[in-house]
N, C-alpha and C positions, 0 to 999 in steps of 0.2 A: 430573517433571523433564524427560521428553523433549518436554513440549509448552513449555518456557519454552526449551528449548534450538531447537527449531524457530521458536517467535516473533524469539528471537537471528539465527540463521543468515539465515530472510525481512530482518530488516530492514538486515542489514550485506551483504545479495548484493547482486550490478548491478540497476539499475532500469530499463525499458525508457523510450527518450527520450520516448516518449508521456506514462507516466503522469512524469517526469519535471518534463514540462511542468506539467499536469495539481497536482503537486504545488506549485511554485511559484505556481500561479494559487491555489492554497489558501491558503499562507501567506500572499499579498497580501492576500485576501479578510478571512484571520481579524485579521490589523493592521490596516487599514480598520475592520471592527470594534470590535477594541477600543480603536483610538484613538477613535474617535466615542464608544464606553461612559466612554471616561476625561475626555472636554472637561470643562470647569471649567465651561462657560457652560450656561446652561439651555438645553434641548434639547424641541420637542414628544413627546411620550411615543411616538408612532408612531416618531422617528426613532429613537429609543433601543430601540425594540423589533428594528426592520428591524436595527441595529447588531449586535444580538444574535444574531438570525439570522445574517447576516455571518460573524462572529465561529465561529460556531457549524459552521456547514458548511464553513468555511475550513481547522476544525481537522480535522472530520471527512474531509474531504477529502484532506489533507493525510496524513494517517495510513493510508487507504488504501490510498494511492499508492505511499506507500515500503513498503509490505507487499505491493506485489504484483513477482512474481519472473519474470525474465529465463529463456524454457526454452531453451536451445539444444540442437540435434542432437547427437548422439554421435558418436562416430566410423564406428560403424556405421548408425546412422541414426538410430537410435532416438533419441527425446523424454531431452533431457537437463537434470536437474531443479538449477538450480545451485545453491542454498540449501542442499540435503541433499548433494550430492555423488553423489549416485546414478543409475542410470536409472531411469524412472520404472517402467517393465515390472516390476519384482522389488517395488514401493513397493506396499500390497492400499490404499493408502487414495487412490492418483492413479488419476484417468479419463484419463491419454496411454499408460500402456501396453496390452500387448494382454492376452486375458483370461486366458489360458494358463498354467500355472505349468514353472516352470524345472526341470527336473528334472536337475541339476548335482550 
């Protein structure tokens, strides 16, 4: 359950305006795609192939992009993870915090 709950939180947190972009160029790519997969008219096989591809890495892309998570600093300074709500320092499965355990 906590890995469907973390896929949740990744994909509904802010997304950095890079992959942003990044996303958007995915979606175009993947409709591109599959409007070429959907023509009515006959089509050389190569084009229908290249479409696919298109279509294909558009999606993948596209899905990436909005999985990947905004870290900002903390108030202290530390690496702040905003998808979990945490810093990342106390997380054992993030490489921002340091390697040290908290002894609180």
């Amino acid at each position: 359950m906590n890995t469907i709950q973390n896929i949740v939180n990744r994909a509904t947190s802010p997304t950095p305006k890079f992959f942003k972009t990044l996303r958007t160029i995915g979606l175009v790519l993947a409709g591109i795609g599959g409007s070429v997969i959907a023509t009515p008219a006959v089509l050389p096989a190569a084009i229908i192939s290249i479409a696919g591809y298109l279509a294909v890495a558009g999606g993948v892309l596209s899905a990436v992009s909005q999985m990947t998570v905004l870290v900002e600093p903390a108030p202290d300074g530390r690496p702040f993870d905003s998808a979990q709500g945490t810093q990342n320092k106390d997380d054992p499965e993030s490489n921002f915090g340091d390697s040290e355990t908290s002894s609180e």
